[in-house]
VMD Tcl script that draws the C-alpha trace (Angstrom):
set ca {
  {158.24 183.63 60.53}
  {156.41 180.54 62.86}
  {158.40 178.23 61.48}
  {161.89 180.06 62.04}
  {160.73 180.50 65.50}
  {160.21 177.59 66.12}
  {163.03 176.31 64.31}
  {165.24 178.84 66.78}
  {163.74 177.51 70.10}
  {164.06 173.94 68.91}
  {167.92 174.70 68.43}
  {168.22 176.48 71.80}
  {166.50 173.27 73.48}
  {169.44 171.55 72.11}
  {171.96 174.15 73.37}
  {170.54 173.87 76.80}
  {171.25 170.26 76.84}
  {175.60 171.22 76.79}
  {175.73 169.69 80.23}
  {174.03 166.46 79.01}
  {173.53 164.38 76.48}
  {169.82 164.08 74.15}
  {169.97 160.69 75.74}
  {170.44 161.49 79.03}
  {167.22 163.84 78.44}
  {165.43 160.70 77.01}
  {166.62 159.17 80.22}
  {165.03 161.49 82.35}
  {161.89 161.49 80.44}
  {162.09 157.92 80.93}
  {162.23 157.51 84.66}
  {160.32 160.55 85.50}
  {157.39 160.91 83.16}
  {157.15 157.14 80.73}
  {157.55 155.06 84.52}
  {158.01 156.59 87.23}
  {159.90 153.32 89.33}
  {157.28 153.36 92.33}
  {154.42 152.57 89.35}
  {156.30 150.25 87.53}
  {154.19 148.07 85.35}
  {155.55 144.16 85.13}
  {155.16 143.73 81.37}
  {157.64 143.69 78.20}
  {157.74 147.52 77.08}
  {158.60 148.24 80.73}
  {161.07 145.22 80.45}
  {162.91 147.05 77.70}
  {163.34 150.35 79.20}
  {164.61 148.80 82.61}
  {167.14 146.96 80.51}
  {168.10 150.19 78.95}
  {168.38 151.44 82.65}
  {170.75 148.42 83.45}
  {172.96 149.28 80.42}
  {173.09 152.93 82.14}
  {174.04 151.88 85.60}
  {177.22 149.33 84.36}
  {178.19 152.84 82.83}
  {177.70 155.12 85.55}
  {180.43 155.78 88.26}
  {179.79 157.44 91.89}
  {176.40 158.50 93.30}
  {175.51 158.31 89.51}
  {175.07 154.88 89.75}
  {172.65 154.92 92.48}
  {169.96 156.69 90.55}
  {169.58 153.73 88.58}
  {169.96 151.11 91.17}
  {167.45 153.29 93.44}
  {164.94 153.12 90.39}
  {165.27 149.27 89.42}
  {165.53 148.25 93.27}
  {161.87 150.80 93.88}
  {160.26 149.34 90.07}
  {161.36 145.55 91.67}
  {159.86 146.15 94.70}
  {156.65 147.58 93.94}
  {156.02 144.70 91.80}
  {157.69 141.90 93.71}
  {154.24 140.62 95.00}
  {153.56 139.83 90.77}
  {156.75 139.20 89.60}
  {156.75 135.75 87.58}
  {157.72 134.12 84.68}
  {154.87 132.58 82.97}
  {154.89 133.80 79.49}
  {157.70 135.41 77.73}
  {156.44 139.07 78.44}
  {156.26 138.74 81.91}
  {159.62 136.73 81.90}
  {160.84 140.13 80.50}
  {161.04 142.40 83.23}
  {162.82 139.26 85.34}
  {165.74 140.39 84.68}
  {165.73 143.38 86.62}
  {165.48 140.74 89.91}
  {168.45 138.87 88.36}
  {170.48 141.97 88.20}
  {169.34 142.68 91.83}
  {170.39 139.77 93.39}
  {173.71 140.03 91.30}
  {174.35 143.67 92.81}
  {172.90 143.89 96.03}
  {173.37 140.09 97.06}
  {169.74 140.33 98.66}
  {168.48 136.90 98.70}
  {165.20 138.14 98.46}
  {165.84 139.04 94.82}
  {167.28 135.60 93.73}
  {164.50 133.71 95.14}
  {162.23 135.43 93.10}
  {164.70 135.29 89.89}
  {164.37 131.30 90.54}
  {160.79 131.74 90.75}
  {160.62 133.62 87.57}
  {162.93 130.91 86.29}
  {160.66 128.33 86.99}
  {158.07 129.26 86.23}
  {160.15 130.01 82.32}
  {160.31 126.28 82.74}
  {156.50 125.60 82.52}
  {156.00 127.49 79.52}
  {154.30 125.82 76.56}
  {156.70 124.64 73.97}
  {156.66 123.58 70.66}
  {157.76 120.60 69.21}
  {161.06 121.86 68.40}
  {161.34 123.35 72.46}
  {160.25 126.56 71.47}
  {158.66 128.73 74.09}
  {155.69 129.89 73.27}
  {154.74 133.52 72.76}
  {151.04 132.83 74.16}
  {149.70 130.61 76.85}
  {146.54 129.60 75.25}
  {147.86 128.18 71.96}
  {151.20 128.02 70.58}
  {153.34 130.48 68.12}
  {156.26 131.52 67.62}
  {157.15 135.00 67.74}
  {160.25 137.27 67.27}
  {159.55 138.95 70.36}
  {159.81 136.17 72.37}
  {163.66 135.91 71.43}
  {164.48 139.18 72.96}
  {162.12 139.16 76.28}
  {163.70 135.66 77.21}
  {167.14 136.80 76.63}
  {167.28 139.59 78.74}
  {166.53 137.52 81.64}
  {168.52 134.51 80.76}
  {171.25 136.46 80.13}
  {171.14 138.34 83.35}
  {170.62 135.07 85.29}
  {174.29 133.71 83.78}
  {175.93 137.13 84.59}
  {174.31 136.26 88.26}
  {175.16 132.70 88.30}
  {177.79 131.92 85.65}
  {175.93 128.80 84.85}
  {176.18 127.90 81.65}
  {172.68 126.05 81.21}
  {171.24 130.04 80.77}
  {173.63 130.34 78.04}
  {172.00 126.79 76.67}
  {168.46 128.10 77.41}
  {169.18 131.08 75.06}
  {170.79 129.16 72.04}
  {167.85 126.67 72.08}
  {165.12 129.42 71.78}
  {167.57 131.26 69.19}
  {167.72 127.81 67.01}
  {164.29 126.94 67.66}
  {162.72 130.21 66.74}
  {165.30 130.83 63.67}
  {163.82 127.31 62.62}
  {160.27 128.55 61.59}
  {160.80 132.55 61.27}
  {164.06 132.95 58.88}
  {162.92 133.86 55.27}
  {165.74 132.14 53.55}
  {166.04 134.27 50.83}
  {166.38 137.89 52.87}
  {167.52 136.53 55.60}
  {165.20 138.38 58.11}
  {162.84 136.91 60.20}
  {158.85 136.69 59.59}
  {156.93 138.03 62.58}
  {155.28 134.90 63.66}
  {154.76 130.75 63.20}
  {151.42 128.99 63.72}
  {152.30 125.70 65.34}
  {148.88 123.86 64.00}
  {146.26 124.43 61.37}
  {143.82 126.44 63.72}
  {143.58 129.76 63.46}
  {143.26 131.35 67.30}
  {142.29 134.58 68.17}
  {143.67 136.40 70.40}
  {142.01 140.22 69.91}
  {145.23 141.73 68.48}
  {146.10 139.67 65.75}
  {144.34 139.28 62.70}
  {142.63 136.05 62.47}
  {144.27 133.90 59.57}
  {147.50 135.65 59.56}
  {149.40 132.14 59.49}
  {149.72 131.05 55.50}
  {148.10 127.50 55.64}
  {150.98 125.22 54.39}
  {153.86 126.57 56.02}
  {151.82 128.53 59.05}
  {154.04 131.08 58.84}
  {152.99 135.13 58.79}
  {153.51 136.87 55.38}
  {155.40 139.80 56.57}
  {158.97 140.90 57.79}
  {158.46 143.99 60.76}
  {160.97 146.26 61.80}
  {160.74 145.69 64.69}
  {160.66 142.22 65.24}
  {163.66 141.88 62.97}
  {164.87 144.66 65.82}
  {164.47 142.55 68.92}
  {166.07 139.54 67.16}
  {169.41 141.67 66.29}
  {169.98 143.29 69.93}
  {169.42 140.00 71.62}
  {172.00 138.56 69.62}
  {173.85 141.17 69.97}
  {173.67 141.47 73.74}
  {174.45 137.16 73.54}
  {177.60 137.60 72.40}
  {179.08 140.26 74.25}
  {177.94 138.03 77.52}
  {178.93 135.01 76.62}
  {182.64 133.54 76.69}
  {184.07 133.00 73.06}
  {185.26 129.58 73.97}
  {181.35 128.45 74.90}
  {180.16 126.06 71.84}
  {177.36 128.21 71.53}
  {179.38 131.51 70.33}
  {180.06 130.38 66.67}
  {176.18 129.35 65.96}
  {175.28 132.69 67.56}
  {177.93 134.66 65.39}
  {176.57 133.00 62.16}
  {173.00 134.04 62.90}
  {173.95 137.44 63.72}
  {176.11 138.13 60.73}
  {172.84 136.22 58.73}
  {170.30 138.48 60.02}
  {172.45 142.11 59.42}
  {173.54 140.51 55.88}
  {170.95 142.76 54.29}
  {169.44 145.45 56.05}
  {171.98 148.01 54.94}
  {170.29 147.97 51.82}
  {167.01 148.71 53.43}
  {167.99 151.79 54.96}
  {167.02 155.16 53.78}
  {170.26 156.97 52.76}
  {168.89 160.12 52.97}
  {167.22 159.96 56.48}
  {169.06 156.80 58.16}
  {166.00 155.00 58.85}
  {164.11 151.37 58.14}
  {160.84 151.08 57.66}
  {157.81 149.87 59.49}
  {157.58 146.46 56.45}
  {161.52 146.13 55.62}
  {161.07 145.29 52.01}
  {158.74 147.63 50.40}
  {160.38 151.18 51.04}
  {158.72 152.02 47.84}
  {155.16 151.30 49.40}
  {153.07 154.83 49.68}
  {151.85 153.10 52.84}
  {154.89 152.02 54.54}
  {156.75 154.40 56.73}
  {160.35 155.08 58.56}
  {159.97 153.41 61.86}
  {162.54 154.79 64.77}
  {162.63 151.96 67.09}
  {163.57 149.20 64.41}
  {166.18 151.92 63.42}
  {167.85 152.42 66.88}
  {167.62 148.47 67.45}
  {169.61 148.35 64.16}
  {172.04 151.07 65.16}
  {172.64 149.11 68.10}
  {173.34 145.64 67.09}
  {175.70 146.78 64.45}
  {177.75 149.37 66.90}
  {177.95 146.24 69.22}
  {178.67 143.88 65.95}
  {181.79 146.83 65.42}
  {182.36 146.58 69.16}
  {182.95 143.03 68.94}
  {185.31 142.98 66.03}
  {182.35 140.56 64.14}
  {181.39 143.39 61.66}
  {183.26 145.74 59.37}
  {183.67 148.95 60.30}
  {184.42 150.18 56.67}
  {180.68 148.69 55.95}
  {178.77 149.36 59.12}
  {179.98 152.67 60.13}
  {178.77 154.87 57.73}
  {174.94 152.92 58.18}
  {175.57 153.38 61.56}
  {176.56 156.99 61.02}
  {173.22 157.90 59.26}
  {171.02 156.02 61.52}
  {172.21 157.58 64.95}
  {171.85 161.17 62.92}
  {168.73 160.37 61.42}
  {167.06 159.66 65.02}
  {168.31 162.74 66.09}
  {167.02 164.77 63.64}
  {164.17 163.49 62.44}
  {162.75 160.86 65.43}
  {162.99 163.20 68.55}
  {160.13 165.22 69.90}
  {160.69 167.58 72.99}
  {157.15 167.35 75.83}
  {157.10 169.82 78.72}
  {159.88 172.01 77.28}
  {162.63 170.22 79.07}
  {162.40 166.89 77.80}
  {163.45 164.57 74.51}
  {161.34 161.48 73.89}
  {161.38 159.01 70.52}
  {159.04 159.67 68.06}
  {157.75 157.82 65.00}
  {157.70 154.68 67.34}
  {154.89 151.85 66.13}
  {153.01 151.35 69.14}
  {152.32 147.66 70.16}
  {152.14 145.12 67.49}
  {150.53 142.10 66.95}
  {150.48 140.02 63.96}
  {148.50 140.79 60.43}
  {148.72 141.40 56.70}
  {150.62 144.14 54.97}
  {147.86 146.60 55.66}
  {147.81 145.79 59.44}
  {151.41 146.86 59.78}
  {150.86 149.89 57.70}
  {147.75 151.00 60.02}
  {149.43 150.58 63.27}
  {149.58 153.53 65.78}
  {152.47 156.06 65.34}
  {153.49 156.87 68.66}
  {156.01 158.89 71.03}
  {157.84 157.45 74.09}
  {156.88 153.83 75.22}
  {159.12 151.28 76.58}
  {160.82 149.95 73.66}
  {161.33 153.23 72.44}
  {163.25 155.28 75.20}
  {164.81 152.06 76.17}
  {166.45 151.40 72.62}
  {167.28 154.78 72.41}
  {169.02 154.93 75.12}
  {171.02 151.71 74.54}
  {171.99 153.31 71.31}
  {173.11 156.44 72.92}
  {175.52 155.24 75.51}
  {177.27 152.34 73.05}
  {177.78 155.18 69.79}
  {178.81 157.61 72.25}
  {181.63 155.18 73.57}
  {182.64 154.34 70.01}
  {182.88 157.67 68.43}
  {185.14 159.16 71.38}
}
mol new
graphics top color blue
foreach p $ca { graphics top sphere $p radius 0.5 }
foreach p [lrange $ca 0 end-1] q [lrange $ca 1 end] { graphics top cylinder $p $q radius 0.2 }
display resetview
C-alpha cells in the first residue's frame, strides 16, 4: 500500500509538470535552490550549470530570455571582483563574461574576458603545451578539456578570432596525446608529467603508473566532459577551419565504443566504463546525460548514424528519467545518482566516491540534454 502511494504521487508530480518540461523543473531547481545567481560561486561545477543556462537562453524567445540573461549578468557580477583565469577551473566559469560582452556589448565584461584570457595564458604547460590541471605541479586531466573549452569557445563566438579555435585544438591534441587508451579508445583520467608523486589531498598518492605516468582507470565522467566539448567544438566552429577534420576524427574515436558499455536495460554507463560486471561499480547519471548529449549533437551534425545512435540515445534520455530523477520540496526535479567531485585513484577510489543529487555538472548536463533531444524528437 506505501509503495503504490507513493508510486501514485510520484506520477501526479509528473502530471503537474503538463505546462513544462522535467527539465525546465531541473532548471528551476537549478537557479533557485543549487545557485541562486546573487551567490554564485566562481568554480567549475558552477561553470557547467551556467553553460547549461547559456544553452537555455540561445533557445528562449521574448521575456523568456531575460530570465537567463538576468541570472548570468547577477552570477557575473557578484563575482566580477574574482573572476580570473588562472587554472582551468576557474577559467571555467569565464565564459559566462565572454557571453556577456557578446550580448550586452558592455565593455566591462570583455575586459574581464581578456583578463581571464590572460591570465589562461600563464598557465603551466607541459612539454607538449598542455595546460595544466593544477598550479603546483603538472598533470593532465580530462577535465581540463571541457572547462577550457567552454570559455574558448565562447571567446570565438565573441570575437570570431580564430586563434580560440587554435587554443582549443592544441589542448584537444595535447591532452588526447597522454590520456587515449589506444585499445578502447576512451580516455584515462589523468597523466603525471614527471616521476614524483604530488599530493594534492584528493587524489590518491601514486595514482600515476611509473613508466608511462598515466592513471589506471577510465571514469565516466571524464570520458563525459571530453565528448560534450567536442561536441560543442564542432557545432561552433566553421567546417572549412583546418581544425574541423582532426576534431571530427577524435570525436567519432572517443564514441566508437561506448554503445557497448551501456546498460540496455536501464540506458546508463557506469561510474568505471569497462567493468559493468564489477559488484562495486555502479550506473552513473551524469556520464550518461554527457553521453546522450554528444551523440544527439553527433546526429545533429550529420557526423553520427542515426540508425546506430538513436536507439542508445533513446534508452539513455529514458533511463535518466526514470531511474536518475529525484523530486526535493515537492515541486522540484533534480539528477540523482550523480558522483560527486572526483579526483584521481585506483579502481576502489572510483567505486567509493559520494553518490549524490543536484550539483553543477549534474543539472547543467541535464539540462543540455533536455533542450537538444527535445529539438530532435519533434
Amino acid at each position: 500500500m506505501k509503495n503504490s502511494l507513493l508510486t501514485n504521487l510520484f506520477l501526479l508530480f509528473f502530471s503537474s509538470l503538463s505546462a513544462q518540461t522535467w527539465i525546465d523543473s531541473i532548471d528551476r531547481y537549478g537557479r533557485e535552490v543549487y545557485m541562486p545567481a546573487e551567490k554564485y560561486k566562481w568554480d567549475w561545477g558552477q561553470g557547467t550549470f551556467l553553460n547549461a543556462l547559456v544553452h537555455l537562453y540561445n533557445e528562449k524567445t521574448g521575456a523568456e530570455k531575460g530570465i537567463y540573461l538576468n541570472y548570468i549578468k547577477t552570477a557575473m557580477n557578484a563575482t566580477y571582483a574574482v573572476a580570473n583565469g588562472k587554472h582551468p577551473n576557474a577559467v571555467a566559469s569565464g565564459h559566462g563574461m565572454a557571453f556577456l560582452a557578446r550580448v550586452t556589448k558592455d565593455e566591462k565584461y570583455l575586459k574581464k574576458a581578456i583578463e581571464i584570457y590572460e591570465d589562461y595564458l600563464k598557465t603551466p604547460r607541459a612539454a607538449n603545451g598542455g595546460v595544466s590541471h593544477r598550479t603546483e605541479t603538472v598533470e593532465f586531466w580530462d577535465d581540463t578539456v571541457y572547462m577550457l573549452s567552454m570559455f574558448l569557445l565562447e571567446m570565438y563566438r565573441l570575437t570570431g578570432d580564430e586563434k580560440y579555435i587554435a587554443d582549443f585544438a592544441a589542448q584537444t591534441k595535447a591532452h588526447s596525446e597522454k590520456l587515449v587508451d589506444t585499445k578502447t579508445k576512451l580516455w584515462v583520467h589523468g597523466w603525471d608529467a614527471d616521476n614524483e608523486d604530488y599530493d594534492d589531498k584528493c587524489s590518491v598518492v601514486g595514482w600515476a603508473d611509473k613508466t608511462t605516468r598515466k592513471s589506471s582507470e577510465i571514469w565516466g565522467r571524464a570520458n563525459g566532459w571530453i565528448t560534450m566539448a567536442l561536441a560543442d567544438a564542432l557545432y561552433t566552429i566553421p567546417k572549412s577551419s583546418k581544425y574541423w577534420n582532426p576534431l571530427e576524427k577524435e570525436f567519432k574515436n572517443i564514441l566508437t565504443n561506448l554503445p557497448s558499455l551501456q546498460n540496455k536495460e536501464t540506458g546508463h554507463w557506469y561510474q568505471l566504463l569497462i567493468y559493468p560486471n564489477d559488484k562495486e561499480n555502479f550506473q552513473e547519471s551524469s556520464c550518461t546525460a554527457m553521453f546522450a548529449y554528444a551523440m544527439t549533437m553527433g546526429m545533429k551534425m550529420k557526423i553520427l548514424s542515426k540508425k546506430k545512435y538513436q536507439p542508445i540515445v533513446d534508452l539513455a534520455y529514458k533511463g535518466l528519467k526514470k531511474y536518475s530523477t529525484t523530486t526535493v520540496d515537492g515541486k522540484y526535479l533534480t539528477p540523482s545518482q550523480v558522483c560527486g567531485g572526483t579526483c584521481i585513484g585506483g579502481k576502489e577510489y572510483y567505486y567509493k566516491r559520494k553518490i549524490m543529487t543536484g550539483t553543477g555538472f549534474g543539472i547543467g548536463s541535464f539540462i543540455m540534454l533536455g533542450i537538444e533531444y527535445d529539438k530532435m524528437t519533434k
